[in-house]
N, C-alpha and C positions, 0 to 999 in steps of 0.2 A: 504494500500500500504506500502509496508517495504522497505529497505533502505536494496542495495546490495552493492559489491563489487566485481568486474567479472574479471578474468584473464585467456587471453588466449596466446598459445604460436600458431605463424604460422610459418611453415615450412621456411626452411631459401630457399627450393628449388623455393619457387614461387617468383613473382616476384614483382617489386616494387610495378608496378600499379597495380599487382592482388592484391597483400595484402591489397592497400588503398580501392579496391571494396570490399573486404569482411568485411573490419572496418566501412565501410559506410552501409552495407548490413546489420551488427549485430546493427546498432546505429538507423537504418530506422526500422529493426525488435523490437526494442522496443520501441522507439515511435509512431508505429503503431499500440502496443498493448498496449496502453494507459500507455507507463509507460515513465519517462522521463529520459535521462542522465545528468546527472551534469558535468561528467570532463571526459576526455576523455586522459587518459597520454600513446605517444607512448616510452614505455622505450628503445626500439632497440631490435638488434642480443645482444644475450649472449650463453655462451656456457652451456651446460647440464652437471649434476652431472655424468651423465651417459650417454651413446645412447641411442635415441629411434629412433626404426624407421630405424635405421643403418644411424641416422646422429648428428651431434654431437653437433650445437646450431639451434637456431629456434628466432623470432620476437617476444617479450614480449609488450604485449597491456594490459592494467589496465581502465576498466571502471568502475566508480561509478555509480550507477543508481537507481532510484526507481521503483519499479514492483510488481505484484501481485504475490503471489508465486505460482497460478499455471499455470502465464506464465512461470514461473522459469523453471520447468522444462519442458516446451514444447520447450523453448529455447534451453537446455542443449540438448535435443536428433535431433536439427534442428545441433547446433555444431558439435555433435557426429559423423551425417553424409556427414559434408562439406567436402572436401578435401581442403587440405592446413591445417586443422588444425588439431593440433598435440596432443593437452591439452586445456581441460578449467578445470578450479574450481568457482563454486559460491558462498560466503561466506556472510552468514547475519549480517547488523551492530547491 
């Protein structure tokens, strides 16, 4: 099991309590694939370097977690296809 670092951006268009169901939805999706979270930091709205998406900030979410890598990337393409989200990056410690 290896030591991640998860960052995702969600859409600034949805809404509070959707966001809080999909940060609870990606936090259940890895404890139920045997991997655990450690911290959970919601850093807020920030604004983008750029647009994406034709909008111009988005809800930055920072999970630390431990996981096998190849829930890694069953994860990543579970992301890909939520709506609300905008960006992930997964980065190994």
């Amino acid at each position: 099991m290896n030591k991640y670092e998860l960052m995702f951006i969600i859409s600034s268009k949805v809404s509070e309590e959707k966001r809080e169901e999909l940060i609870s939805k990606f936090k259940a999706y890895v404890e139920a694939h045997k991997g655990t979270v450690d911290g959970v930091d919601k850093i807020g709205m920030k604004k983008f370097a750029y647009p994406i998406d034709f909008t111009n900030e988005g809800y930055y979410v920072i999970f630390n977690m431990n996981m096998e890598p190849s829930e890694v990337e069953a994860m990543n393409k579970l992301m890909t296809i939520t709506e609300g989200v905008v960006r992930q990056m997964f980065v190994r410690k």
